[in-house]
C-alpha positions in Angstrom: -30.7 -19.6 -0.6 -31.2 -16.6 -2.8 -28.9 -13.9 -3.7 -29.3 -10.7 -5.5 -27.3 -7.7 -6.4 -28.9 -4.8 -8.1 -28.6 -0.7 -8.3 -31.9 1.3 -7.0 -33.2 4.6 -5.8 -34.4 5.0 -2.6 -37.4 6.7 -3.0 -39.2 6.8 0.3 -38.7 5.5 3.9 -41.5 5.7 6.4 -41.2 4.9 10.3 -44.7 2.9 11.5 -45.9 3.4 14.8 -44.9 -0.5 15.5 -41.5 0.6 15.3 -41.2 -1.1 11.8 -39.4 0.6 8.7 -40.7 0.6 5.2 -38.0 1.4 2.7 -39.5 2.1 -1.1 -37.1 1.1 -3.5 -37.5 1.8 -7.6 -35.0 0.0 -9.7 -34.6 -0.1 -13.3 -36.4 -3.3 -15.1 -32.8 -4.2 -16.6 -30.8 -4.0 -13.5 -33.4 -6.9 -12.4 -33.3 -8.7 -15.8 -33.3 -12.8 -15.3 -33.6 -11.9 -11.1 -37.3 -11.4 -11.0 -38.0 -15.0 -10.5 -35.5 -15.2 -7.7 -36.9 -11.6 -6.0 -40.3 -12.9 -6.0 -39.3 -16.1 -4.1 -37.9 -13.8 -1.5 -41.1 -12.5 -1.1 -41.8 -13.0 2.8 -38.3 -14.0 3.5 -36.1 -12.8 5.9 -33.0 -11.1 4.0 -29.9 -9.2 5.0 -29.5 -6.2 2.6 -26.7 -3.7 2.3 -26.9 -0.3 1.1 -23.9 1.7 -0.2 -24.7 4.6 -2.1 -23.0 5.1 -5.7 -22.6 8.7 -5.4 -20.3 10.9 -3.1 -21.9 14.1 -1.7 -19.1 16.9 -0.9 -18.9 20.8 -0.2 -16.7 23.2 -2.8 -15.8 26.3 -1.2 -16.7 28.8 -3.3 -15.6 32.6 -3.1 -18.7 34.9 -2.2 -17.8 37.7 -4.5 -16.3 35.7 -7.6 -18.6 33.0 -7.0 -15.7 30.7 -8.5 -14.1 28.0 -6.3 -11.4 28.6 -3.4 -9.3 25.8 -4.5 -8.3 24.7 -8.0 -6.3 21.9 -9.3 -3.5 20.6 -11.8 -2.8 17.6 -12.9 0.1 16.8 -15.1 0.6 13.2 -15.8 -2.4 12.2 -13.7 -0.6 13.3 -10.5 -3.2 16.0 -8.8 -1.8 19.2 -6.9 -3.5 22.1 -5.4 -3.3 25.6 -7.4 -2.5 28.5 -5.2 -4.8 31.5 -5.8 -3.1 34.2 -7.8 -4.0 36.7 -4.9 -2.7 33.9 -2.2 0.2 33.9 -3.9 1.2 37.0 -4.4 0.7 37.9 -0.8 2.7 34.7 0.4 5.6 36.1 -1.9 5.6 39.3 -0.5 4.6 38.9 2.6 1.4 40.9 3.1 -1.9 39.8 5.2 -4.2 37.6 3.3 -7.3 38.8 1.6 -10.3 38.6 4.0 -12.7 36.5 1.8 -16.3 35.0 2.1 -16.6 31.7 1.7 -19.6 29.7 1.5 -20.3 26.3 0.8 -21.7 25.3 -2.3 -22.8 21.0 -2.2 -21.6 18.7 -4.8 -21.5 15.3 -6.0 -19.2 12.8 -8.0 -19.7 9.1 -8.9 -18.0 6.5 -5.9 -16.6 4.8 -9.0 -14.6 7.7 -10.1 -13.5 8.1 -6.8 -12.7 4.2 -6.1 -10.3 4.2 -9.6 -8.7 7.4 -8.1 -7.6 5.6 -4.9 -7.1 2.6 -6.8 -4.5 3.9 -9.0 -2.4 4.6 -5.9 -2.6 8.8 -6.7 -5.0 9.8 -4.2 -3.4 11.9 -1.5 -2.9 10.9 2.0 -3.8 12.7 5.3 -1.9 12.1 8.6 -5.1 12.2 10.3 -7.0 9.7 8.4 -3.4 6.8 8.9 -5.2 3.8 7.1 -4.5 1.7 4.0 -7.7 3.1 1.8 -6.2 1.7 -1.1 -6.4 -1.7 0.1 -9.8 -0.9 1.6 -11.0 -0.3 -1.8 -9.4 -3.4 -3.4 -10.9 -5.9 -0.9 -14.5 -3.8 -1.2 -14.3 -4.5 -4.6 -12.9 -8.0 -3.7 -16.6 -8.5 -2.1 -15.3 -8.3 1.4 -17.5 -6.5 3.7 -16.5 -3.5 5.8 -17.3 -5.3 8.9 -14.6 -7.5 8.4 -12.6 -4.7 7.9 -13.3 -3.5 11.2 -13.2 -6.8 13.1 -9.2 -6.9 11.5 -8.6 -3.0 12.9 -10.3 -4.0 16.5 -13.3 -1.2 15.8 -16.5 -1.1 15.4 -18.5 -1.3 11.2 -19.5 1.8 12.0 -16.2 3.7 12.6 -14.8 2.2 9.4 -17.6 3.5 7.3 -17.4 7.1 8.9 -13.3 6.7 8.2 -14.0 5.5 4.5 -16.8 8.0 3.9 -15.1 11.0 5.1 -11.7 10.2 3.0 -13.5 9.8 0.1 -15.3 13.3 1.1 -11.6 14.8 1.1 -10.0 13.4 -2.0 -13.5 14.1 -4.2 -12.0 17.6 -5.6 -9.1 16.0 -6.7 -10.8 12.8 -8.2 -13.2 15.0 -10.0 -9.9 16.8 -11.6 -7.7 13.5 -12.3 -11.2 12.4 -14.1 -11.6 15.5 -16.1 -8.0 15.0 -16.9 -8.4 11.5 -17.9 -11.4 12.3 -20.3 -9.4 14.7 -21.6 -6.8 12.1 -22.2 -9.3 9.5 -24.0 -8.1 7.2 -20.9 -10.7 7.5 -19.0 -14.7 6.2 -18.3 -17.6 8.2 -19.9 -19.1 8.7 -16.6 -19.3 12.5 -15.6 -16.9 13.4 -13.4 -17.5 17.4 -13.3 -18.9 18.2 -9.4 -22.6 18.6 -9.9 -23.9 21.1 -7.6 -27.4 19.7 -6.0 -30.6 21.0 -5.5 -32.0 21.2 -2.3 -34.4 18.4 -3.2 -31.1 16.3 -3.6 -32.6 14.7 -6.3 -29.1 14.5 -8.4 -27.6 12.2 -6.2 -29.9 10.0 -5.2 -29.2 6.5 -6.8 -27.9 4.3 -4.3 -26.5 0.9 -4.5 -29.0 -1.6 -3.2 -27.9 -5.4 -2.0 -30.3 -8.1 -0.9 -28.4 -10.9 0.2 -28.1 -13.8 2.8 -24.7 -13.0 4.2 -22.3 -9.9 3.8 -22.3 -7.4 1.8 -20.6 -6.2 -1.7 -18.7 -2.9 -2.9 -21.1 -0.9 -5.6 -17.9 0.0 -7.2 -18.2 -2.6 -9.7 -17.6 -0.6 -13.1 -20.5 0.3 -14.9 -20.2 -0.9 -18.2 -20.3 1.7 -20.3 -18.6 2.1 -23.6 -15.1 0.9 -23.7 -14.5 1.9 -20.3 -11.0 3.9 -21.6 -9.9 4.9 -24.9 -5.8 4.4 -24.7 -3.8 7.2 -25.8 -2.4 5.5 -29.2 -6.2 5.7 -30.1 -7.0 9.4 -28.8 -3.5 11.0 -30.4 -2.2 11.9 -27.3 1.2 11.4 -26.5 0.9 11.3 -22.4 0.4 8.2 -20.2 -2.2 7.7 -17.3 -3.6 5.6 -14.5 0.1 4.1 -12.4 3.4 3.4 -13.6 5.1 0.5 -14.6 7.5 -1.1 -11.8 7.3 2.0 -10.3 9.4 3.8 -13.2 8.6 6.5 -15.1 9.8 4.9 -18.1 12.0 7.6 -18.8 14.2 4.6 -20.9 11.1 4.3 -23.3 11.9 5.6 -27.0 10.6 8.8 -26.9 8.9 8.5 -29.9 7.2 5.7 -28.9 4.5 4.1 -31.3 3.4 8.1 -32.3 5.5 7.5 -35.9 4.0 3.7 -36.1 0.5 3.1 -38.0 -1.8 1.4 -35.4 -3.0 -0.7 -37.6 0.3 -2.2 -38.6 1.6 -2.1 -34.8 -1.3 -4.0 -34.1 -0.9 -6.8 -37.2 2.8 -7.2 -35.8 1.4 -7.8 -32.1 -0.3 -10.4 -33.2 1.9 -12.3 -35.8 5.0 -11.8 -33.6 3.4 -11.6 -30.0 6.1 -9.9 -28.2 6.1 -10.5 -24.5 8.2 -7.7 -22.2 9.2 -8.9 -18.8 9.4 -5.2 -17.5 5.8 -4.9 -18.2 4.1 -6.5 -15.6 1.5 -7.0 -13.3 1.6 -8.7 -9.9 5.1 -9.8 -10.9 3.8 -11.6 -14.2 4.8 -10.3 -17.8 1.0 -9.0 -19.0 0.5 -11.3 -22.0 -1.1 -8.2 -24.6 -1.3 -10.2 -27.6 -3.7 -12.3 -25.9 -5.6 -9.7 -24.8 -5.5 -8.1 -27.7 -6.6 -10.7 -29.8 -9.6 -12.0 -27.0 -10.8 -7.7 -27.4 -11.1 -8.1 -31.2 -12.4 -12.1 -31.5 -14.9 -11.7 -29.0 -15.6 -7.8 -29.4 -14.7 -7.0 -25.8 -14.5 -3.8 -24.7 -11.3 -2.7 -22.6 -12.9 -2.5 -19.0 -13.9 -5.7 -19.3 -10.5 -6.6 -20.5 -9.2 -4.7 -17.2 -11.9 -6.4 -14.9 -11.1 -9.8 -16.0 -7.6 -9.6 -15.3 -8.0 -8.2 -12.2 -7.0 -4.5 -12.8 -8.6 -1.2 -13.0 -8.9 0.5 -16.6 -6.1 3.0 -15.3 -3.8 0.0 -14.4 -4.1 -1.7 -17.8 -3.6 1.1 -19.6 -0.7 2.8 -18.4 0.9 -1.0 -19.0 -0.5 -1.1 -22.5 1.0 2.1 -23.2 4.5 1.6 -22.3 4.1 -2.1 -23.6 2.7 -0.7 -27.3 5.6 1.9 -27.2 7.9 -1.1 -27.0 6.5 -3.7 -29.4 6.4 -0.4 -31.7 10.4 0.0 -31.1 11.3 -3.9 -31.5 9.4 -3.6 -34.5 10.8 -0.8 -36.3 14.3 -2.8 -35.6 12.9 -5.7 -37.7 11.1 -7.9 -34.9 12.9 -10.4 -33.8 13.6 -12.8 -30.4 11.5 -10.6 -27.7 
């Protein structure tokens, strides 16, 4: 039984007059690298294929006259809020009518994967009239379970979860596309382009889907895609602010303040790996995350930090706001002379 798993572009999809569909497909000749021998023995086979495309298409409401957008947002410390308008504002504080203005509609796009580390690091908003657990959604997605199974656990049908899943994502795009911006901005977060991309009318900027031919099931596209080191943590950008979730659910507002900012990184790093401090409070799943051994696998084996994340079952936001608070200790314990951990 074969099984691939590959990214494509749906190019073209033609309805005969038997009633049969032709979908044209172009993928990349690396995304089928070592899978051509396997595709071609599918040739004539029955398969079950899933498609789940890699982008998120959404409308910005954009101000007729000013052309600029409706809504704007801040994010301080990763956490996303809405920006009143200056003019909305004012009137709410004085009380006056609001400001007749035309709105239209101006089409946009952002990556699902920016979108899925959003929800993933738990600081995605939540609706009242959307009541489901999309963080979990988007852990057992990226688990490889399918969204029917989904649906057969919540008593409704594929195609209501989908339309559920779809239109959240839709509603939390303007914020994920700020939190990303914010990240970059940070050196915490993935190269990929976050900015909303307005699109043609030929659609042609959003068109790569992901494409699955399988036996059985089907597979999240949100799978990380591999490019560059995934993050840059803050004690290698400068910056002085933490992203992605907290630790334990704390601020860390006990953490030095100073942190590892007066510590060389190099040195921090040599001490990591002679003494290999382990902190209990910094933890994941309710295990102490063993850093020096990640540490030491990223520079022996030249691994890059998503994959890092990935194989130790986090996103890069998760690893990193750990590694952050965790370097911020070892820094501390090591400017007290080492010692027991």
């Amino acid at each position: 039984m074969g099984y691939l798993d590959f990214k494509g572009l749906v190019k073209k999809v033609d309805l005969k007059a038997d009633g049969d569909v032709n979908i044209l497909l172009t993928v990349a000749g690396e995304e089928l690298r070592g899978k051509i021998e396997w595709l071609h023995e599918m040739i004539g086979d029955k398969v079950t294929a899933s498609l789940d495309s890699a982008v998120v298409n959404y409308n910005i409401e954009i101000n007729a006259r000013t052309e600029k957008p409706i809504k704007t947002y801040r994010v301080d410390n990763g956490v996303v809020s809405e920006v009143k308008p200056e003019g909305e504002q004012l009137s709410m504080d004085l009380g006056l009518l609001k400001e007749k203005i035309e709105i239209k509609q101006q089409p946009a796009e952002i990556e699902l994967s920016i979108i899925e580390e959003f929800i993933l690091s738990g600081l995605a908003p939540t609706y009242e009239d959307l009541d489901y657990d999309f963080v979990s959604f988007s852990q057992r997605l990226a688990g490889g379970e399918t969204y029917m199974k989904l649906a057969s656990e919540l008593g409704i049908s594929s195609g209501k979860i989908v339309e559920k899943i779809d239109e959240y994502r839709k509603r939390v795009a303007p914020s994920a596309a700020a939190w990303h911006e914010w990240m970059e901005s940070q050196g915490v977060a993935p190269s990929a382009a976050a900015e909303p991309v307005p699109v043609s009318e030929e659609g042609n900027a959003g068109e790569a889907d992901s494409i699955e031919g399988k036996s059985e099931g089907s597979k999240s596209a949100q799978e990380g895609n591999g490019d560059g080191d995934g993050f840059t943590p803050e004690w290698e950008s400068g910056s002085s602010q933490s992203a992605g979730d907290s630790v334990n659910g704390s601020d860390q507002d006990h953490i030095d303040p100073a942190g590892s900012e007066d510590v060389d990184k190099e040195e921090l790093d040599a001490f990591i790996l002679a003494d290999r401090p382990i902190f209990a409070e910094v933890e994941y799943n309710g295990q102490p995350v063993p850093f020096p051994d990640l540490l030491e696998k990223r520079l022996k084996e030249n691994k890059v930090w998503r994959e890092i994340a990935n194989e130790n079952g986090m996103t890069s936001g998760q690893l990193s706001s750990r590694y952050n608070v965790y370097r911020k200790l070892a820094a501390k314990k090591m400017k007290d002379g080492g010692g027991a951990a």
